[in-house]
C-alpha positions in Angstrom: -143.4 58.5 84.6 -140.2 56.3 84.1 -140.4 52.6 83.0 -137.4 51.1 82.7 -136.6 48.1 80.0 -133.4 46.4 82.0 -131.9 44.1 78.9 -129.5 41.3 80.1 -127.3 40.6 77.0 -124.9 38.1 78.1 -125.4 34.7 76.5 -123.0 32.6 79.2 -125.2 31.0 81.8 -122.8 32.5 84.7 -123.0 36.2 84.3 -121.6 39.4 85.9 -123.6 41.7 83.6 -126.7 39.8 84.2 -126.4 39.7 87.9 -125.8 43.9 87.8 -128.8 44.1 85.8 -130.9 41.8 88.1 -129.3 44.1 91.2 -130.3 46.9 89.2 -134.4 45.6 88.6 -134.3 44.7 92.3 -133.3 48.3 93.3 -135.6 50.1 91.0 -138.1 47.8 91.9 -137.7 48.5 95.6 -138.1 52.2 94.5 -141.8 51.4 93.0 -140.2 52.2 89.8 -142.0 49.8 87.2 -139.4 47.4 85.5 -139.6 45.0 82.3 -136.8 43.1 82.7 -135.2 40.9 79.6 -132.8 38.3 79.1 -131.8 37.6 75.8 -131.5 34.0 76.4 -135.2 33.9 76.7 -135.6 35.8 73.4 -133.1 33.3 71.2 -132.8 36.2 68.7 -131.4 35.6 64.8 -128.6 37.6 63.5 -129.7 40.8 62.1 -129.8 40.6 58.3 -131.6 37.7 57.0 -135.7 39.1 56.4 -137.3 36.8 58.7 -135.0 38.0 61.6 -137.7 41.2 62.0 -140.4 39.3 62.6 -138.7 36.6 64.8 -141.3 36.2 67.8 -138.2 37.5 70.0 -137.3 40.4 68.2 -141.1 41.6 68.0 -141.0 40.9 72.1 -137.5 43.1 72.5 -139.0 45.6 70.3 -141.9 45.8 72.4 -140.6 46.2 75.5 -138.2 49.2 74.6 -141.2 50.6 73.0 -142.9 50.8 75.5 -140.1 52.3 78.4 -139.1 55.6 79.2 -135.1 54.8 80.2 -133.5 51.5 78.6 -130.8 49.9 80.3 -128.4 47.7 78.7 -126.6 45.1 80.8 -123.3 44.2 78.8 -120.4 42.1 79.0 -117.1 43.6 77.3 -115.1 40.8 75.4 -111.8 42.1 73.4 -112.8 46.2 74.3 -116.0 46.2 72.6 -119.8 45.5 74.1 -120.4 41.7 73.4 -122.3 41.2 69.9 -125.2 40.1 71.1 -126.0 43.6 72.6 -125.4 44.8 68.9 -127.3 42.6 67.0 -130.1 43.8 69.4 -129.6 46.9 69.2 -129.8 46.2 65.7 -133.1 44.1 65.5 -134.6 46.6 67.5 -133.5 49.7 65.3 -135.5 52.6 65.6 -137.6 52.1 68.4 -134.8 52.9 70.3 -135.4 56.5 69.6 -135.9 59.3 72.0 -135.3 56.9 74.7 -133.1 57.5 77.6 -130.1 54.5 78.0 -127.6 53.8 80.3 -125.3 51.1 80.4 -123.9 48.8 83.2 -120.4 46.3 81.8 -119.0 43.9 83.4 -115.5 43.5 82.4 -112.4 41.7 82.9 -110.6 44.2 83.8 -110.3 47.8 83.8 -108.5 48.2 80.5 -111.6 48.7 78.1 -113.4 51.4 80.7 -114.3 53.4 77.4 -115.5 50.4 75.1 -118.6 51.1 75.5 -118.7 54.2 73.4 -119.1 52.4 70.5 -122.5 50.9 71.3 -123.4 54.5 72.6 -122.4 56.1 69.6 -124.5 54.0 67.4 -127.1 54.6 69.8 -126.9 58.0 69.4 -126.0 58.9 66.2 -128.5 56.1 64.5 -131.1 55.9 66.2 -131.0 59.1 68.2 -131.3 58.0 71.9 -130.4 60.0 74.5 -127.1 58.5 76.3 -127.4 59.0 80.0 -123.7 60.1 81.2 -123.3 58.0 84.0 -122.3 54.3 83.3 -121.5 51.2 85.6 -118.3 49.7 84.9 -117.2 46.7 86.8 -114.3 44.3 87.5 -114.4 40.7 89.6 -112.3 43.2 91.9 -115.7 45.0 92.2 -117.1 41.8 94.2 -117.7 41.1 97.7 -118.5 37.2 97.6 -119.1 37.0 93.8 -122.8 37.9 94.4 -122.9 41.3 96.3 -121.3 44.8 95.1 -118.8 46.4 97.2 -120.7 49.2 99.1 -119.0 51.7 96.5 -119.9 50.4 93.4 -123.4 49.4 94.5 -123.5 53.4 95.5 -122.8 53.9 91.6 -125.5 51.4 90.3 -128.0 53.2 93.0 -126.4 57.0 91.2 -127.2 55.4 87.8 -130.4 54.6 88.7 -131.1 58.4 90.1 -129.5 60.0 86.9 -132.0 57.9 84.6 -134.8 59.4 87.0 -133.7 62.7 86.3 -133.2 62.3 82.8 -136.5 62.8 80.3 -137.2 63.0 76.8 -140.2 65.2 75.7 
């Protein structure tokens, strides 16, 4: 059965990747799909490093929500062609439970430059900690925008592909 962990990482109060990854909840939602939805500005993670960082009451709730998903989707801003670092240092503080776990991606970018910065934070994803990368990612521009809130009906198509791909997707 999929669950899905959707994981807001942008830190800025107005936020394009946290409105794709509310969209995206809503939608799976709507499908009776069962969602965990998390915003790391609830969680007020530390930096990964420091000893007490693994046992911050946030990190132990991130952990447990990816542990217990299926699919995992990561909702990230790009800033200078990379994922932001907040996403990382998640990534990081969660660590291995991250395995055998299907993720996706949706950015939100500033333009459409840095379409393949987000290969990075797959790569890590999949070479460290061995999740399965689903192949189908949302990238988005302000052009990608009705009224600042709503998804031109193309792109929302993508988010609702995404979502279908993750479904289709399973790790034994």
């Amino acid at each position: 059965m999929l669950h899905l962990a959707v994981i807001a990482t942008s830190l800025k109060e107005e936020s394009k990747s946290r409105q794709l990854a509310r969209l995206l909840a809503d939608h799976a939602t709507a499908q009776k799909i069962s969602v965990t939805f998390l915003d790391l500005r609830d969680l007020d993670l530390p930096m990964a490093g420091p000893g007490a960082g693994w046992e911050h009451p946030g990190t132990l709730q991130l952990k447990k929500a990816v542990s217990q998903a299926s699919h995992v989707v990561l909702a990230v801003p790009i800033y200078n062609y990379d994922a932001n670092a907040a996403a990382k240092n998640a990534v990081e503080l969660a660590g291995d439970v991250f395995a055998d776990k299907v993720v996706g991606f949706l950015c939100a970018a500033g333009g459409s430059n840095s379409y393949m910065s987000i290969m990075g934070l797959a790569n890590s994803l999949m070479l460290d900690f061995r999740s399965v990368i689903a192949p189908r990612f949302l990238y988005t521009t302000y052009s990608d925008w009705q009224d600042g809130t709503t998804l031109k009906p193309g792109i929302q198509q993508r988010l609702e592909q995404l979502l279908a791909d993750l479904g289709r997707i399973h790790v034994a």
